[in-house]
N, C-alpha and C positions, 0 to 999 in steps of 0.2 A: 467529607464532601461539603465543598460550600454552602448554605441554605438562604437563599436570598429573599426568600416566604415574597414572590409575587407573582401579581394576578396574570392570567391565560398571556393577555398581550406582552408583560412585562417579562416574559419567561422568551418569548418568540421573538422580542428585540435583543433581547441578550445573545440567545442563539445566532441570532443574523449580524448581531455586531460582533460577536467571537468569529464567526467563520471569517467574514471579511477582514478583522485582524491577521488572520492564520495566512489570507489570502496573500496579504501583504508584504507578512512576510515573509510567504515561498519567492516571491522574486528576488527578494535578496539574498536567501540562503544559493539561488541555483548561481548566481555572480559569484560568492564567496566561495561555493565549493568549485570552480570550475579553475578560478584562479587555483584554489588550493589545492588542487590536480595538478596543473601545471610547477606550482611552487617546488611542492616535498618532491614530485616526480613519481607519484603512484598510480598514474593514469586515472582516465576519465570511469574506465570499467569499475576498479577498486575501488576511489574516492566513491564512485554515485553508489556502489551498495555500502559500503561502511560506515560511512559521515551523511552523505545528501539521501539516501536510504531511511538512515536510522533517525536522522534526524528530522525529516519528515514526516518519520511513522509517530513521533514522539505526543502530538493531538490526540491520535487516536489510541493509541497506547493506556495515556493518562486517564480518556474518557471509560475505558473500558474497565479498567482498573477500578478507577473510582465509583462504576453504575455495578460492579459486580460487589463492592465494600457495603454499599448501601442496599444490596440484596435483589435488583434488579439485572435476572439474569439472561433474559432474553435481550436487552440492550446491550450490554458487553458483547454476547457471541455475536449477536447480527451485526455489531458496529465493526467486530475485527473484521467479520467474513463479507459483511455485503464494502468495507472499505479495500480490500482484495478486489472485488470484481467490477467497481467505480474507478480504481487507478488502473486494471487492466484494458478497460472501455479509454481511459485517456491517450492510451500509446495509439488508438486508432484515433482520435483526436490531434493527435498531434502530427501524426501518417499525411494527414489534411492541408494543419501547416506547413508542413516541408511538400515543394511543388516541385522538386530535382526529378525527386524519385521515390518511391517508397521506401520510408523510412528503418522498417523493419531489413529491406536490403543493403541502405546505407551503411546502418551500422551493426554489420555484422559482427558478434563475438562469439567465440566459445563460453566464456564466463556465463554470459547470458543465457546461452541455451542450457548449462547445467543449470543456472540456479531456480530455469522453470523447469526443467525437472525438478528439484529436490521441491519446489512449492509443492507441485503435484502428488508426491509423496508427502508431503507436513498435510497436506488436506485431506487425503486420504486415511489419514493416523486420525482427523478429525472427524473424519465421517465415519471411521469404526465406531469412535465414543457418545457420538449423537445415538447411529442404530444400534450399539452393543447394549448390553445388560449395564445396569446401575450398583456399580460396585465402588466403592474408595477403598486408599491404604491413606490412612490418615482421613484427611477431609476430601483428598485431592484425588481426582479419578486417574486411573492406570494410563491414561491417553497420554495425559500432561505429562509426564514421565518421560512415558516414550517420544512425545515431541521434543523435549528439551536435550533427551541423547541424540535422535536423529539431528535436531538442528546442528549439533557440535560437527556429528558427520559431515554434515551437508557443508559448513562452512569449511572444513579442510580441503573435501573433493574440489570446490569451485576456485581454494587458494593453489591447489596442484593443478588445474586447468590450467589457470594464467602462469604460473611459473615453469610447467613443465606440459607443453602443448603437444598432442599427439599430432592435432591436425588444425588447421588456419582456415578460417571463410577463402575463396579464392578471391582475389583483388577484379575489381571492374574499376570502370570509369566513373563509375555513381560510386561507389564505395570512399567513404570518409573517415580518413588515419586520423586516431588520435595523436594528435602533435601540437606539443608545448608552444603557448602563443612568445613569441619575439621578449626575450625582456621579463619573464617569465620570474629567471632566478635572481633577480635584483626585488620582488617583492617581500615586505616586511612581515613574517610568517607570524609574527606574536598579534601583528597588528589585525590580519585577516581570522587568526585563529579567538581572537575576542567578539570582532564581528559577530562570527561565524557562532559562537556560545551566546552572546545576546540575545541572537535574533530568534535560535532555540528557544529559548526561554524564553520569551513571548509566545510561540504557539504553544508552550505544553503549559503555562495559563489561560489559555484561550481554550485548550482542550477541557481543563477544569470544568470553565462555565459553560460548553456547551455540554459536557454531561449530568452537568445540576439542571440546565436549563430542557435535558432534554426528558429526564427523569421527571420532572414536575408537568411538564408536555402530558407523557404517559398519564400521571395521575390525571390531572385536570380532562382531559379529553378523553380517557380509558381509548385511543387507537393502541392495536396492538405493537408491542416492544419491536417483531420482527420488521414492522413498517416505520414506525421512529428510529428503529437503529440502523437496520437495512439500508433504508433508499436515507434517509432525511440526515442522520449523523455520520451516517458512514461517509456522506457526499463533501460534510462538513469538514472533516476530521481528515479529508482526504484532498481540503485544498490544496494544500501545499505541494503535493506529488502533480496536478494540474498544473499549476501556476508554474513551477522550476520545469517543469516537464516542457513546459511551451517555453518558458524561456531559455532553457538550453539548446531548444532546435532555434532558436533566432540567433543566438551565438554560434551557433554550427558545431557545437558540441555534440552532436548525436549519440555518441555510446555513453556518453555521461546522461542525458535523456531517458533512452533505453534501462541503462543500468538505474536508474535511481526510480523507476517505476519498479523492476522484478524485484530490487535490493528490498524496496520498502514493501511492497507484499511479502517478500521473505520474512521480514521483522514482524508484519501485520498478522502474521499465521501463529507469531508467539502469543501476540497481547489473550489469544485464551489462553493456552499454559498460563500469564502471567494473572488473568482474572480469575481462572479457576482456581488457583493460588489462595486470590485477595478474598473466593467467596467463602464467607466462612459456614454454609448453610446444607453443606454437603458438598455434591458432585455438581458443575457447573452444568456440564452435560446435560443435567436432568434435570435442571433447574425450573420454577416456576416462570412461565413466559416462555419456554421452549416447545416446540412442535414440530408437525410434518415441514412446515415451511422454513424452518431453520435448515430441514436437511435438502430441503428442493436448493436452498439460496446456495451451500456448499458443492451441490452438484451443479447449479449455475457456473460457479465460479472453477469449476474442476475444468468444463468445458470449456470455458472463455481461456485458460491458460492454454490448453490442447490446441488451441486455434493459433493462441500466438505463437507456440512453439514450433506448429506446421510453417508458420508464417517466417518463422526463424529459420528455419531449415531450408523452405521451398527457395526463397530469396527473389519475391518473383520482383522485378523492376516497375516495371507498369501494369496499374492494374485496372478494374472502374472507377473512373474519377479522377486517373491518377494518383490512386492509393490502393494496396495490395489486399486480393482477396481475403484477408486474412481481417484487416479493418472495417471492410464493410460485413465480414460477419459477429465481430465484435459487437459494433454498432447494433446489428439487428437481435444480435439475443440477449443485451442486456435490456434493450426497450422494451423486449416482448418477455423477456423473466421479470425484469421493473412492475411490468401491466397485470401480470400473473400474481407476485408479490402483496401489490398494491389493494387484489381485489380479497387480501386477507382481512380488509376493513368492514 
């Protein structure tokens, strides 16, 4: 882990200039991949979970990884789990931007709605290992295990979705096809696909320092991990799924939108398998800096997906606001789990 040894302020610029780096460059990653949708011809669905997905989740990935190497484990879980239920609050964000219709109707998928299912079951693997008994086989608790088979499962079911469809959203007049823009297949695929690696690689160093910078936070201020990780890193680490998120409803990409927020919670629900990994101090699960609040933030985020998937299914067109009931209860119970969260200090 980087150690940059500075003082309270110097640790909180770093943080605020990493994320706005990240911020940066999600708007370019959601151009490069949308192009790169159109290019290879894998749609907007695919590309946004496999590339604009993963490669967004890559911030918070690195942060977590690297705050669970350095033995702080209440930041790693709170920063995968509270960055899950800050990019799920963003799809109602973005519901906001899009004025046609709601957005969750727009762009209907099957892809999408299995792969919030299969979140719902990776969280619930996660919230066995929080309330279960503290057991490891090796260092690594039985959860991780079973996340990393389900997730294999989970990514087949949602590639037999799209390739062999039982059944289709029905088509409206607000409904938005993915279709290859004009011109498409004359793009330079080496050329977009360096882009597209660059721009990577700037956020998963920007993820670096905002988990040095968020870890010294902790020390220096003793606020608890679930409140730096939770609301402060997760928010951080989750510009990028913000940022492409809103820029691909300005492009009128919507399933690429959609997809690249559930794609990158998909990925987000790894980074514990992948910390609990990195922690070498036992079971992550049980980690120092874990609590009742780790499991309240996982049942936050269980909820918040149940909503959007009602939200996927119902299809409702117009809602309050002009955005579908489904975004205005996003909105309200992460503000009100945020308030709850918060008053862990």
């Amino acid at each position: 882990m980087i150690d940059l040894e500075l003082p309270l302020v110097g640790d909180m610029a770093v943080f605020i200039g990493a994320a706005l780096a990240i911020g940066v460059a999600g708007s370019r990653l959601a151009e490069c991949a949308d192009r790169l949708a159109d290019r290879t011809g894998m749609g907007e669905a695919l590309t946004g979970t496999l590339f604009l997905g993963l490669t967004t989740a890559l911030p918070g990935m690195t942060a977590s990884v690297l705050a669970a190497m350095e033995g702080y484990a209440g930041l790693a879980m709170s920063n995968a789990i509270g960055g899950i239920a800050f990019q799920t609050t963003v799809l109602a964000v973005a519901d906001i931007a899009y004025h046609e219709a709601n957005l969750e109707h727009a762009a209907a998928s099957a892809e999408n709605m299995m792969q919030t299912i299969m979140l719902i079951l990776l969280l619930t693997v996660v919230l066995g290992g929080l309330s279960g008994p503290e057991v490891t086989i090796g260092h690594v608790h039985p959860a991780t295990i079973v996340l990393i088979c389900a997730a294999g499962m989970a990514f087949r079911l949602v590639y037999e979705v799209r390739e062999r469809p039982m059944w289709k959203p029905e088509r409206t007049s607000e409904t938005v096809e993915d279709v290859p823009a004009p011109g498409s297949h004359q793009e330079k695929l080496l050329r977009l696909s360096v882009r597209f690696a660059g721009t990577a690689a700037m956020t998963v160093a920007a993820g670096a320092l905002i988990a040095d910078a968020a870890g010294e936070i902790v020390d220096e201020t003793h606020m608890p991990e679930v409140v730096v990780g939770g609301l402060f890193m997760a928010a951080a680490t989750s510009l990028p799924e913000l940022v492409t998120c809103l820029a691909a409803v300005r492009r009128g990409a919507l399933t690429l939108a959609v997809s690249d927020i559930v794609g990158g919670n998909f990925f987000d629900v790894l980074f514990v398998a992948a910390a609990d990994i990195a922690f070498l101090k036992g079971s992550l699960y049980h980690g120092t800096g874990l609590g009742r609040n780790d499991v309240f933030m996982v049942c936050l985020t269980l909820l918040l997906n149940v909503v959007l998937l009602s939200g996927l299914i119902y299809r409702q067109k117009h809602g309050p606001g002009n955005i579908g009931f489904e975004s205005v209860l996003m909105l309200l119970l992460y503000v009100v789990g945020s308030l709850i969260i918060g008053l862990a200090m």
